[in-house]
Backbone as a ProteinNet text record, in pm:
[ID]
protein_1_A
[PRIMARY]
XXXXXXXXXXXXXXXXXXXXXXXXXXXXXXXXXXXXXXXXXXXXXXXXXXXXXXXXXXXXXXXXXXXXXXXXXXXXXXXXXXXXXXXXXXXXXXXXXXXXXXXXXXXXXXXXXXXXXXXXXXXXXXXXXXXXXXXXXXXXXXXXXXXXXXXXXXXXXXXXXXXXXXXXXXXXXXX
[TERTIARY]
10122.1	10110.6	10039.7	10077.6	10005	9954.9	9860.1	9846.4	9877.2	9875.3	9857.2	9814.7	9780.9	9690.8	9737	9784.3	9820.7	9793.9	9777.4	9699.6	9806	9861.1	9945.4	9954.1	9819.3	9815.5	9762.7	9793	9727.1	9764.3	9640.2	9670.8	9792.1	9791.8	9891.4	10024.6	10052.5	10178.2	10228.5	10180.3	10146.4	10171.9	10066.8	10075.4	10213	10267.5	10358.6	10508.2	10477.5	10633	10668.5	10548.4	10564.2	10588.5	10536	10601.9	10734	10792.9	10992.5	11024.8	10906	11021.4	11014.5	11099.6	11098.2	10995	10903	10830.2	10684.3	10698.8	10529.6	10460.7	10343	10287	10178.2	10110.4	10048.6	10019.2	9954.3	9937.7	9772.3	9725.5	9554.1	9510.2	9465.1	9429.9	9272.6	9291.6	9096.7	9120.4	8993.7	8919.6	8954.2	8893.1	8889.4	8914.5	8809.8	8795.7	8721.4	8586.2	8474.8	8332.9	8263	8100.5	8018.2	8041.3	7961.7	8013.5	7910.9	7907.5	7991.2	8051.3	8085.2	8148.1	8220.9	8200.3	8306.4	8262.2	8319.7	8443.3	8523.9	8644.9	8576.1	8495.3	8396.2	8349.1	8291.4	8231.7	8317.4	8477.6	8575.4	8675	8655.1	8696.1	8654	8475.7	8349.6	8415	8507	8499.1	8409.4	8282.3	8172	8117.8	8248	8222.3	8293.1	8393.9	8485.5	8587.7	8601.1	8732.5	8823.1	8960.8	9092	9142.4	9228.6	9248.2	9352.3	9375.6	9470.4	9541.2	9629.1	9688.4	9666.7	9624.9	9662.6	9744.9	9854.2	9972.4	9900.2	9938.2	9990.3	10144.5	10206	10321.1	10391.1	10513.5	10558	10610.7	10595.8	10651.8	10814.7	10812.1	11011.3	11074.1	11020.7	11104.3	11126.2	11003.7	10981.5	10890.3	10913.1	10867.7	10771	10708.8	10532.8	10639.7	10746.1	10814	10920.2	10946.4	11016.9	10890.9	10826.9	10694.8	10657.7	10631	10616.1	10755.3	10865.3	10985.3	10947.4	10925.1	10880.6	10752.4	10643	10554.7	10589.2	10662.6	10696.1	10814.3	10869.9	10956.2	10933.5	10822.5	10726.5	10622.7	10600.3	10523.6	10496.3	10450.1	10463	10389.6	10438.3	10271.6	10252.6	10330.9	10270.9	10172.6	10116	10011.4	9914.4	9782.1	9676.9	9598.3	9542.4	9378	9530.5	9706.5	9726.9	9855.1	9882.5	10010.1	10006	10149.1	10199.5	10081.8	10018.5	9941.3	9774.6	9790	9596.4	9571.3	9480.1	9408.1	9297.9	9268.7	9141.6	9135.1	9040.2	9023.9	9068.3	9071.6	9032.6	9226.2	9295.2	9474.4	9565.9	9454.5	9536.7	9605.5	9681.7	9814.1	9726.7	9771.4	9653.7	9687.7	9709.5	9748.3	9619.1	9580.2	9490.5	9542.7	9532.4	9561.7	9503.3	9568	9485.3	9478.5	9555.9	9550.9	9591.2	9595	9658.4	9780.3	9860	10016.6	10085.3	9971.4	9989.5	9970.4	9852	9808.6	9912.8	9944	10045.3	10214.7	10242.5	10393	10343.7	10292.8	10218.8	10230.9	10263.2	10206.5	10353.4	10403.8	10534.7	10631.1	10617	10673.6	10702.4	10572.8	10540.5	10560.3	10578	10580.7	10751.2	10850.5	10993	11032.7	10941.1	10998.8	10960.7	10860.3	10854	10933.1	10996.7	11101.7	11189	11251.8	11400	11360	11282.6	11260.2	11287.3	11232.3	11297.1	11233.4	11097.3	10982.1	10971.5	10970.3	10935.2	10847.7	10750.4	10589.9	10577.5	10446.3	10387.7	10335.5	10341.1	10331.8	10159.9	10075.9	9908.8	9854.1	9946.6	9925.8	9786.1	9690.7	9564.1	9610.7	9628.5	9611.4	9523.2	9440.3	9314.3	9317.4	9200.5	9171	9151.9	9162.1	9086	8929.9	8815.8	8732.8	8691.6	8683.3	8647.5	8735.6	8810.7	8846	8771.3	8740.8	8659	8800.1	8777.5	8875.3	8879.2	8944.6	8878.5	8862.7	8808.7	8763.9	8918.8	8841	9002.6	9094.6	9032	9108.1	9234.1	9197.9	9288.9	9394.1	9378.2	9437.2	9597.9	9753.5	9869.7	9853.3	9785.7	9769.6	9890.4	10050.7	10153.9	10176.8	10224.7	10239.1	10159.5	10024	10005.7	10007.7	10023.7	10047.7	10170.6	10281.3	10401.9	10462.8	10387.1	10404.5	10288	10266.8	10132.6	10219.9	10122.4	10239.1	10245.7	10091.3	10082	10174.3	10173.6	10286.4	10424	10461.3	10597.6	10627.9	10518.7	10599.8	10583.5	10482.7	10515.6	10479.3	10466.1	10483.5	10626.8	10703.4	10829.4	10921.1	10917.3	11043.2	11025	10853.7	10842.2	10933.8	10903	10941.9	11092.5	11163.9	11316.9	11338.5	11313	11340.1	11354.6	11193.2	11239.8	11319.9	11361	11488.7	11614.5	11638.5	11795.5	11809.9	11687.1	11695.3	11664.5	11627.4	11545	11563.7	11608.6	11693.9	11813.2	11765.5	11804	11780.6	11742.2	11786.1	11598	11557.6	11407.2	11405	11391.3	11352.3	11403.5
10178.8	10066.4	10110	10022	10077.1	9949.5	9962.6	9782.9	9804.8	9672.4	9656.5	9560.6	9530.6	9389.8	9357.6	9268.2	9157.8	9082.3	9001.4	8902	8828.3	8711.2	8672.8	8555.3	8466.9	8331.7	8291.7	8163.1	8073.4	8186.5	8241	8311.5	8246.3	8118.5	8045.6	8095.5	8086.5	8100	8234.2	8374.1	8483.6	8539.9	8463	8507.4	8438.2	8310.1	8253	8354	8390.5	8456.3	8575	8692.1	8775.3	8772.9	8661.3	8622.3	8656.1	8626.7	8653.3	8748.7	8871	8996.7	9055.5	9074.3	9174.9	9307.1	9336.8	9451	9445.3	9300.7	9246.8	9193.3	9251.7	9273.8	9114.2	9158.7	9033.4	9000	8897.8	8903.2	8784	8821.7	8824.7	8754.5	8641.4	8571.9	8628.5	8649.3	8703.6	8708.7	8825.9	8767.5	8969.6	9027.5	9125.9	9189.2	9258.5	9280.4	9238.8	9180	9065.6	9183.5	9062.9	9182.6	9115.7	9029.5	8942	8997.3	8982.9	8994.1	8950.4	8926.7	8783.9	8685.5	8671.4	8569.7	8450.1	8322.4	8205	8161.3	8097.3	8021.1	7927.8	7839.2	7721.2	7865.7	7938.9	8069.4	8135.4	8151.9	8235.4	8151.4	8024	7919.3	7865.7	7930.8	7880	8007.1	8098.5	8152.1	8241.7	8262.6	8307.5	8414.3	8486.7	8593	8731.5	8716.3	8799.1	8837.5	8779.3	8842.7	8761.3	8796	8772	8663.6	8590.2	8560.7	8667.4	8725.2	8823.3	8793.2	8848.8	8870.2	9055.7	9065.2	9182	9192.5	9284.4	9293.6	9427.4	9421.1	9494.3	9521.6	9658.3	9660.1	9776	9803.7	9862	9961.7	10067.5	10144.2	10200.4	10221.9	10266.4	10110.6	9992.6	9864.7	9844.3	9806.2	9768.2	9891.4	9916.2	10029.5	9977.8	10038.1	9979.8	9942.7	10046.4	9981	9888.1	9840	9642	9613	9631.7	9493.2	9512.7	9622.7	9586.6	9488.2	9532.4	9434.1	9293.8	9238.9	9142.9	9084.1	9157.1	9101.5	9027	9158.1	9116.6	8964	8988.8	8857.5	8690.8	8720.5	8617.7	8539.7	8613.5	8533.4	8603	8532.5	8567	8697	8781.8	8881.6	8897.5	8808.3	8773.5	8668.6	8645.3	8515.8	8577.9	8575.8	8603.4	8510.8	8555	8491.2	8284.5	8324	8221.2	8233.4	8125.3	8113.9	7971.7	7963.7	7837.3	7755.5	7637.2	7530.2	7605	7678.3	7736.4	7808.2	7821.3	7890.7	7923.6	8063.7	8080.7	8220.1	8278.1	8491.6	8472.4	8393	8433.6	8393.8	8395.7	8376.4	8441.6	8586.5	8699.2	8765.2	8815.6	8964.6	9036.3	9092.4	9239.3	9315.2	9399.9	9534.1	9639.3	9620.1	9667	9817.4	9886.6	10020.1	10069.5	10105.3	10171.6	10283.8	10327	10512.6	10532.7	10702.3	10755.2	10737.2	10772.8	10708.2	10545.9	10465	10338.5	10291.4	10364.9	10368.2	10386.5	10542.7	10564.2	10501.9	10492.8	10385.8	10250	10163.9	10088.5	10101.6	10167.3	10200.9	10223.9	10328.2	10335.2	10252.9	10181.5	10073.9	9953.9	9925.9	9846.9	9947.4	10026.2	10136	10092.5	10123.1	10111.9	9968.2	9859.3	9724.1	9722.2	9770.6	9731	9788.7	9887.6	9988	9921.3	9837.4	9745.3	9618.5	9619.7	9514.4	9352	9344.9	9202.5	9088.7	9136.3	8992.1	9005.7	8876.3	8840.5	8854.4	8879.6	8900.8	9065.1	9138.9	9224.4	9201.8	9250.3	9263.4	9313.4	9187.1	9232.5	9248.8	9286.1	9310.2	9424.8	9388.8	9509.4	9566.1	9667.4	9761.4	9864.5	9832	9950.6	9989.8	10055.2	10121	9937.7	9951.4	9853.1	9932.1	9811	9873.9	9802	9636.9	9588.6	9419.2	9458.9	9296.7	9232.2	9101.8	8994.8	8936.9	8896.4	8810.5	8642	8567.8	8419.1	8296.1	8202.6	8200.5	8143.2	8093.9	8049.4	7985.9	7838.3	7758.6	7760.3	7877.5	7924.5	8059.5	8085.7	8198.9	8072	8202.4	8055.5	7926.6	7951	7780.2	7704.8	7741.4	7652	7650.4	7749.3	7744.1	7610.2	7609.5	7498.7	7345.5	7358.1	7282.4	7253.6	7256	7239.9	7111.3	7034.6	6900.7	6864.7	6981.9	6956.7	6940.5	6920.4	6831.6	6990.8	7017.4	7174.8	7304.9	7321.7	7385.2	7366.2	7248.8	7189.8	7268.7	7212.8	7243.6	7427.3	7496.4	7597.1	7727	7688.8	7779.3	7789.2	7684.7	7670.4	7760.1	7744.4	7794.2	7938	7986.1	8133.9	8198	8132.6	8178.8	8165.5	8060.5	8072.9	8151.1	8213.8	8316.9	8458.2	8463	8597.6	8593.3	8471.8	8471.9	8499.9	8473.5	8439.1	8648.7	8653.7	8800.2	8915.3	8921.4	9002	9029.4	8889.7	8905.7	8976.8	9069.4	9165.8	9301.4	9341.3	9467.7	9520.1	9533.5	9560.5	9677.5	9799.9	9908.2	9983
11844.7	11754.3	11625.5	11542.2	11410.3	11341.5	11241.8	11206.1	11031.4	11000.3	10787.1	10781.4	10646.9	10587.3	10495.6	10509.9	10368.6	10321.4	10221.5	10143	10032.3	10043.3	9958	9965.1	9952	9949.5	10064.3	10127.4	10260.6	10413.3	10444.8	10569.1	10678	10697.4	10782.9	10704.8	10633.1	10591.6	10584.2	10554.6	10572.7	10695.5	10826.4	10943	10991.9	10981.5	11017.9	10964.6	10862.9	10799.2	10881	10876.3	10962.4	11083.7	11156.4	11345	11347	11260.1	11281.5	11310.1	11270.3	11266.4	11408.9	11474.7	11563.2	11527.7	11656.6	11645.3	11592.4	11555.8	11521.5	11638.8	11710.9	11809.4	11793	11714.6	11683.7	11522.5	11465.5	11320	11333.5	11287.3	11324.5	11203	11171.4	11017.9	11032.6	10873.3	10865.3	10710.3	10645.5	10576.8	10528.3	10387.9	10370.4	10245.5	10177.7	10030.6	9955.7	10030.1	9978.5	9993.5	9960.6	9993.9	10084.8	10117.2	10280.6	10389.3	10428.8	10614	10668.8	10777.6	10877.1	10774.5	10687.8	10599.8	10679.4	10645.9	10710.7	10608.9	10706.6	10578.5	10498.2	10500.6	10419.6	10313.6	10365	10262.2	10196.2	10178.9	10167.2	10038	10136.6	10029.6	9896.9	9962.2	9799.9	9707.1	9674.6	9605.2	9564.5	9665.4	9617.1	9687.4	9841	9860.8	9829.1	9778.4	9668.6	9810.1	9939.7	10043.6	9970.4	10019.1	10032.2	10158.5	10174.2	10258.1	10293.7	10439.4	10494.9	10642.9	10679.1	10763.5	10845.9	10955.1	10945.4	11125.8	11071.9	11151.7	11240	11395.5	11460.2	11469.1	11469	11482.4	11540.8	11554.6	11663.3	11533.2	11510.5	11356.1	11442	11540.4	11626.5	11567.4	11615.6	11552.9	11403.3	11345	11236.7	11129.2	11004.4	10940.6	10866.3	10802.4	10661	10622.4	10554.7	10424	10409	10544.5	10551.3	10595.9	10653	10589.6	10470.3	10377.1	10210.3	10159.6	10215.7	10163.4	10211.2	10285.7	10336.4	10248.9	10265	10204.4	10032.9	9975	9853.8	9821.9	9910.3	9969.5	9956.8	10028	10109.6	10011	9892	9821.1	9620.2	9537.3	9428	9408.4	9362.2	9329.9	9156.8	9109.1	8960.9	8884.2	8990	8961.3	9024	8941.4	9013.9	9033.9	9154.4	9227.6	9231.5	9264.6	9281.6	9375.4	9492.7	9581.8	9598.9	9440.8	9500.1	9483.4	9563.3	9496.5	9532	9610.5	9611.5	9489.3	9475	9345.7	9361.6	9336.4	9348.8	9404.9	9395.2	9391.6	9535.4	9669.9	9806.9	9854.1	9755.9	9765.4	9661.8	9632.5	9530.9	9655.9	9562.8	9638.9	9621.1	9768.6	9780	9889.4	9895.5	9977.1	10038.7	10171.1	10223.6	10324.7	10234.8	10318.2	10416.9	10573.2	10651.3	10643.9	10531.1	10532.2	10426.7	10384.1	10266.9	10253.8	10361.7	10345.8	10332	10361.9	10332.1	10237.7	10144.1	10001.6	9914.4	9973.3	9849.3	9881.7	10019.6	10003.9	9919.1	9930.1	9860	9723.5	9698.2	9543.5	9497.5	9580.3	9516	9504.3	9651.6	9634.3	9513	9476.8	9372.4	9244.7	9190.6	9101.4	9075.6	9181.3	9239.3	9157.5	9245.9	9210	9063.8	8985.6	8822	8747.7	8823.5	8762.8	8746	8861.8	8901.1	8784.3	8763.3	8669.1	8771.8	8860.4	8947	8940.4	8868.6	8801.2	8685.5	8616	8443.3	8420.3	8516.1	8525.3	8533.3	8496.9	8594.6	8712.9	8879.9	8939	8941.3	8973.3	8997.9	9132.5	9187.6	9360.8	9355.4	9374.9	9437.3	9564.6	9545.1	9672.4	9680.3	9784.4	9791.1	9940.9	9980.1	10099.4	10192.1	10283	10460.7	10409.4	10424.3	10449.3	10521.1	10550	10677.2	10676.4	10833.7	10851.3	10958.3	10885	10954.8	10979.5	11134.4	11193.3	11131.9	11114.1	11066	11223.6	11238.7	11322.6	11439.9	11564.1	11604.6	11561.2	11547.8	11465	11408.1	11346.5	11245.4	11251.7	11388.2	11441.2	11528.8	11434.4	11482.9	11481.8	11326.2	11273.8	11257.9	11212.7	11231.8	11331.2	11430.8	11563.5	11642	11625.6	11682	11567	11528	11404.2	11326.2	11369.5	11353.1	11294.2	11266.8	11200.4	11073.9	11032.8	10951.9	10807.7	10710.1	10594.8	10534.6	10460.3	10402.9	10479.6	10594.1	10690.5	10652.4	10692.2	10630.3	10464	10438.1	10280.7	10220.4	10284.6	10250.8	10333.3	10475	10564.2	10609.9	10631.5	10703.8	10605.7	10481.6	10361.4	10422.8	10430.7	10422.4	10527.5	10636.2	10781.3	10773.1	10687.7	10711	10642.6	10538.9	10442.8	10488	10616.4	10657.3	10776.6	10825.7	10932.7	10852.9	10769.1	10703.6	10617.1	10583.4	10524.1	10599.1	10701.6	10786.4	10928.4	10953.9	11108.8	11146	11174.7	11278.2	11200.2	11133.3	11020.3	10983.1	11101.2	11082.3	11012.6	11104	11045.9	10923.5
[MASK]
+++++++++++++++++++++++++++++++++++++++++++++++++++++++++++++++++++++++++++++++++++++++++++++++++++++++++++++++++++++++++++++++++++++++++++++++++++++++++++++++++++++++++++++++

């Protein structure tokens, strides 16, 4: 197994998109890229400990590869708005790319290097990608928050699009 971290707006929606793919082991909501301790979602949300909200994937790299989950990630949410996804706002729902290694660093990079090349956003692409240096898990609650929450209004409106998006593009054609 191998894991990654992503950051691209409301952890629920994030962790929810990635469930689709075949070869995703688990997807873990937390916290990561801040300077607090332990930091809490009430603390994450004040804007005032500098984490990210994240996802970070376990995954099967024979099923699914880093680089369809970078396709995916990029997919899944804007990375031309900063410190913004869709209606949250604020530093703790920037695009951000948490590397567990040198080779995740630099696919990462090229990747995004690739897509500004293709020219496929009107925007520049402000995706941060740096090193993992520590993920705080977020608390249960919030661990398969649509999953259990499947009728929630915020879910509905922009967890569900994510998740059909990577069914209709992604299903079956992992690695």
């Amino acid at each position: 197994m191998a894991q990654a971290t992503f950051g691209g707006g409301c952890f629920w929606c994030v962790e929810a998109a990635f469930e689709q793919l075949d070869g995703i082991e688990s997807a873990t909501s937390g916290y990561a890229g801040g300077d607090t301790d332990t930091p809490t979602y009430r603390e994450v949300c004040s804007g005032t400990t500098g984490h990210a909200e994240v996802v970070q994937l376990e995954y099967d790299p024979e099923t699914v590869s880093y680089e369809k989950l970078l396709e995916v990630f990029f997919t899944i949410h804007n990375p031309t708005t900063r410190d913004r996804e869709g209606p949250d706002v604020g530093s703790q729902y920037r695009s951000a790319i948490y590397a567990h290694d040198d080779e995740q660093l630099e696919l990462a990079e090229s990747f995004v290097e690739a897509l500004e090349a293709e020219g496929g956003y009107d925007d520049p692409i402000v995706t941060e990608i740096e090193p993992l240096e520590t993920f705080y898990e977020a608390e249960q609650k919030h661990q398969n928050y649509f999953e259990k929450n499947p009728n929630d209004a915020y879910c509905s409106m922009h967890a569900a699009p994510k998740m059909e998006k990577v069914r209709e593009r992604f299903a079956k054609q992992n690695a």
